[in-house]
N, C-alpha and C positions, 0 to 999 in steps of 0.2 A: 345420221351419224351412229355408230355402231360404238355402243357403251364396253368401256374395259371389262373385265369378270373380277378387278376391283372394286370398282365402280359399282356395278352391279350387285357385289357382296355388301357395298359399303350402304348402299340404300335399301336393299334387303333387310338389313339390321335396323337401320333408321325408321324404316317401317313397322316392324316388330316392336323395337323399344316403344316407338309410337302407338302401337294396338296396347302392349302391356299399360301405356299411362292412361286410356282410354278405360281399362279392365278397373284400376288402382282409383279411380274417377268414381266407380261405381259403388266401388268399397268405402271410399270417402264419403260419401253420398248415404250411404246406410248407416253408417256410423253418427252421422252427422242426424239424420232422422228417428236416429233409434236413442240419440245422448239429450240427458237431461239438460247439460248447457247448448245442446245444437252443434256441437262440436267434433271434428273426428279426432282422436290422437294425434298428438302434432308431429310424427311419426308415420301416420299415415296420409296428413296434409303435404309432409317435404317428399315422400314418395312418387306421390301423385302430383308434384309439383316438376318435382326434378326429373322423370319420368319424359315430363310437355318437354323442358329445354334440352335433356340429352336428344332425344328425338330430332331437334330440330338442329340439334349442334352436329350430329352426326348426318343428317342432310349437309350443311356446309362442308363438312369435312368430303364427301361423297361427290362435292363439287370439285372442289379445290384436286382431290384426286385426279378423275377424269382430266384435267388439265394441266398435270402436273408431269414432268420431264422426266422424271425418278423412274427406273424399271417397274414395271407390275409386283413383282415379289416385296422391294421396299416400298411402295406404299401400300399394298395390304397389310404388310407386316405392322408397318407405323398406325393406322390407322386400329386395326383389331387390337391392338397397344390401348389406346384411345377408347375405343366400345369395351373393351373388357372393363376398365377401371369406370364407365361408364355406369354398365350393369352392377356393377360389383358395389359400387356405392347405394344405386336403386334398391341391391338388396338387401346391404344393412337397414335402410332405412325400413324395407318391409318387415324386417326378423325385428325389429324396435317396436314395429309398429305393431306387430302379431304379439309380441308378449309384455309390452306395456312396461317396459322396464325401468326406461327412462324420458325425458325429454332432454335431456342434453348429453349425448355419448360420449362426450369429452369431461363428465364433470367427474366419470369414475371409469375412465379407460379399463378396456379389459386387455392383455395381454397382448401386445404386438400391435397394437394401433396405431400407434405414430410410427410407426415401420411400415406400418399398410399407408399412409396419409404420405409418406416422406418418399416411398413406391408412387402413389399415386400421381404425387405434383410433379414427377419426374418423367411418367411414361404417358401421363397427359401432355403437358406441354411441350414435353422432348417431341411427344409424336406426331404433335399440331405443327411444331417449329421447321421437321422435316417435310411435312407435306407441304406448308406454307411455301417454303424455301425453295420444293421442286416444282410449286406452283408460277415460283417467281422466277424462278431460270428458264422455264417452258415458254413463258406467255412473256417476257421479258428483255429476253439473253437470247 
């Protein structure tokens, strides 16, 4: 079976995000050896936390694609919707984690946050719901 160039982008990414939490693993790992409690930033634990489940989330998504009825264009579109706000969160949590600012991002918002949060939960799920949905008319209908 001969993979979409959806498909193929959408696990490309899934793989990368996956190397990144692999890299973010290491750094957790030094921090944690190098800190007097044994602990990394809890900043750079949710990094390297969420790093594992995008990766893995973005593999389903990369499924659900390949399977999905939708033209090629809308579901990479939907999808790269999905892996940006992915990354994009990955890497607040590393700029958190690199300057030790805070442990809860939410306790003293900087500027446009809940606009990024209120973007997020919209072109996440908007862009799971679509590929969902052309997963389900494909394999379906």
């Amino acid at each position: 079976m001969e993979l979409g160039i959806d498909t193929k982008i959408v696990l490309l990414s899934s793989g990368l995000i996956f190397l990144w939490a692999l890299s973010l693993g290491v750094w957790k790992y030094r921090q944690m050896a190098t800190s007097a409690n044994s602990l990394a930033h809890p900043y750079v634990d949710i990094a390297h936390r969420a790093a594992l489940m995008y990766s893995f989330a973005t593999m389903l998504l990369a499924a659900l694609v390949q399977f999905s009825d939708w033209p090629t264009a809308v579901n990479l579109t939907a999808a790269l919707v999905v892996v940006f706000f992915f990354v994009a969160a990955i890497g607040s949590y590393v700029a958190h984690g690199l300057m030790r600012d805070t442990d809860n991002q939410f306790t003293h918002p900087v500027a446009g946050t809940h606009a990024f949060m209120f973007a997020l939960i919209v072109g996440e799920i908007g862009g799971t719901a679509l590929i969902l949905a052309g997963f389900v008319r494909g394999q379906f209908f």
